[in-house]
Residue frames relative to the residue before (quaternion, step in Angstrom):
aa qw qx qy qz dx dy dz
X 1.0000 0.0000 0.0000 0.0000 0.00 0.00 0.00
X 0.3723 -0.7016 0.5833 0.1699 3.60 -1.15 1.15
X 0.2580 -0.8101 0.4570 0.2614 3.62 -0.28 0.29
X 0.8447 0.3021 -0.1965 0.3957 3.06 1.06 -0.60
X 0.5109 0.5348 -0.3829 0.5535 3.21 1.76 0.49
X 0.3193 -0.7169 0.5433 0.2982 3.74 1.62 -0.63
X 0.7877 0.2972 -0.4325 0.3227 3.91 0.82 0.63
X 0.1573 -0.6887 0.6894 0.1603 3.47 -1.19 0.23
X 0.3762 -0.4534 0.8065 0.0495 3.11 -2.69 0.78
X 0.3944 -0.7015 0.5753 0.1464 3.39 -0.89 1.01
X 0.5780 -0.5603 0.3139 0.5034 3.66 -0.55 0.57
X 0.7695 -0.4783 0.2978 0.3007 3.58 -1.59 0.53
X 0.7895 0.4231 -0.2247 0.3837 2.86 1.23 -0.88
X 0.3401 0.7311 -0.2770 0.5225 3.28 1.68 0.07
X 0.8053 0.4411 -0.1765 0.3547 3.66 1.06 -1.36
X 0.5600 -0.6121 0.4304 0.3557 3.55 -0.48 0.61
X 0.8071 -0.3691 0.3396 0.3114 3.53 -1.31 0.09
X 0.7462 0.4628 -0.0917 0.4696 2.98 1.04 -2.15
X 0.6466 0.5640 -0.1822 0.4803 3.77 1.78 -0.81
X 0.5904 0.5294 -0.3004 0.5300 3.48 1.68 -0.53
X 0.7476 0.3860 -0.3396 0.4204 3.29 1.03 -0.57
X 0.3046 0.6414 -0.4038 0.5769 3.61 1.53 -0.61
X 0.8093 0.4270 -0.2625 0.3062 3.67 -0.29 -1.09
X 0.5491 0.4230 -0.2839 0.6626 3.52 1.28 -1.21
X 0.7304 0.2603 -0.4395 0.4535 4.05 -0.34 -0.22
X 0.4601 0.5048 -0.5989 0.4181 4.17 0.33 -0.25
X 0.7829 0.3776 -0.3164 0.3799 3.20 0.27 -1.60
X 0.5122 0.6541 -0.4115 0.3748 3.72 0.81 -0.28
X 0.7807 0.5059 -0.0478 0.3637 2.93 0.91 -1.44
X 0.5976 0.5760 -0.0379 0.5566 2.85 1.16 -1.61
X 0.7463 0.3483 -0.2290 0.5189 3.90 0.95 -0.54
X 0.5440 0.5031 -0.3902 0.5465 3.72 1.60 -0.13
X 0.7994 0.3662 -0.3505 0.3225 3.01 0.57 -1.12
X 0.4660 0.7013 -0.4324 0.3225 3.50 1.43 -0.03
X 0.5371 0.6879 -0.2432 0.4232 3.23 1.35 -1.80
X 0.8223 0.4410 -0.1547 0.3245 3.41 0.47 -1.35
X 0.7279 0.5321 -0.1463 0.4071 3.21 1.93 -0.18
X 0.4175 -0.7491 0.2333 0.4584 2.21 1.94 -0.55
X 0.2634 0.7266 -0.4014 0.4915 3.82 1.54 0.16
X 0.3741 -0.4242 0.7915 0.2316 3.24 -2.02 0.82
X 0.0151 -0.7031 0.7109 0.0027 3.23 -1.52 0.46
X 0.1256 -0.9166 0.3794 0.0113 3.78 -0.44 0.92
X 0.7934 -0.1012 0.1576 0.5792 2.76 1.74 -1.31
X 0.5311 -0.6969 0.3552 0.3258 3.41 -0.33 1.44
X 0.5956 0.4720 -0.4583 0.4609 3.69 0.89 -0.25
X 0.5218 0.6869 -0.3512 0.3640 3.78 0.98 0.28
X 0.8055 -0.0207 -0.1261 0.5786 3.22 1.37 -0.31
X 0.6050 -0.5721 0.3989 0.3841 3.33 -0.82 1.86
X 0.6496 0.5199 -0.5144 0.2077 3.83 -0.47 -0.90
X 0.6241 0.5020 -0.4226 0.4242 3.28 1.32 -1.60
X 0.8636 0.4102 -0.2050 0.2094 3.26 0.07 -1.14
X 0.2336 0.6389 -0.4680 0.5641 3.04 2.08 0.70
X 0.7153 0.4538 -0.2732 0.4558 3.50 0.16 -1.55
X 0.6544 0.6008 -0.2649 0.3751 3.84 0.21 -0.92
X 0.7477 0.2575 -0.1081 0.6025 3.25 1.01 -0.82
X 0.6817 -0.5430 0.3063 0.3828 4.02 1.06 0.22
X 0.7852 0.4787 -0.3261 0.2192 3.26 0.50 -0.47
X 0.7717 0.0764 -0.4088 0.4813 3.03 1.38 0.72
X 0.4564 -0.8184 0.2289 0.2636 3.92 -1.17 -0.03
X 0.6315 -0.4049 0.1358 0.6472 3.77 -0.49 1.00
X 0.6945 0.3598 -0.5101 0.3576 3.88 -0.20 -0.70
X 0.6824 0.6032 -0.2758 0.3072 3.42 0.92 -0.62
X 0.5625 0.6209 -0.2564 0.4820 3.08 1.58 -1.02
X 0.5840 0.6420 -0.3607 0.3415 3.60 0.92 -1.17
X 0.6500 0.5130 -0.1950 0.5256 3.36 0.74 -1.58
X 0.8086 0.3375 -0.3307 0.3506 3.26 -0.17 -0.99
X 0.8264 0.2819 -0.3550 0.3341 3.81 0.80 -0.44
X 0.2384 0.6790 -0.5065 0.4749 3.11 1.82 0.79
X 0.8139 0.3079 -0.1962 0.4519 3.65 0.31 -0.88
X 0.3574 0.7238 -0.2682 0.5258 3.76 1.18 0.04
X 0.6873 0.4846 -0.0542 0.5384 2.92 0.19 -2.65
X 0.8610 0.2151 -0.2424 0.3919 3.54 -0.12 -1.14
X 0.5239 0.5623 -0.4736 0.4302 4.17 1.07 -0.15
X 0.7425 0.5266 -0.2718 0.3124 3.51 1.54 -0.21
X 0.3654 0.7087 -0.3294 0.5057 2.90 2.26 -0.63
X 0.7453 0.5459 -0.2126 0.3184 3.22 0.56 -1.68
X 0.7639 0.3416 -0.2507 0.4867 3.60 1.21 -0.33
């Protein structure tokens, strides 16, 4: 659990197949789009979108956008 993001990823082993792989692409994703903002990025439990995506409830095109806009509301502070 992230306190200050208010999300959490249940341990790995806990995650289905389809959620392990979800998980390896957040962090894929989730670490480009960091790169490209310019953000540290450490852990996918850092920004709600991954862990939106990880667990289904949203999809990779979706994911992009949202931790683009995340990613950069954090730059900004």
């Amino acid at each position: 659990m992230n306190g200050e993001t208010g999300v959490y990823i249940r341990g790995i082993e806990h995650l289905s197949p389809d959620e392990r792989h979800r998980l390896r692409r957040a962090g894929q994703i989730c670490g480009q789009v960091a790169d490209n903002v310019g953000v540290e990025f450490e852990a996918i439990e850092e920004v709600a979108a991954c862990v939106e995506y990880v667990h289904g409830h949203v999809q990779e095109a979706e994911l992009w956008e949202k931790a683009r806009t995340e990613l950069e509301q954090r730059r900004a502070t």
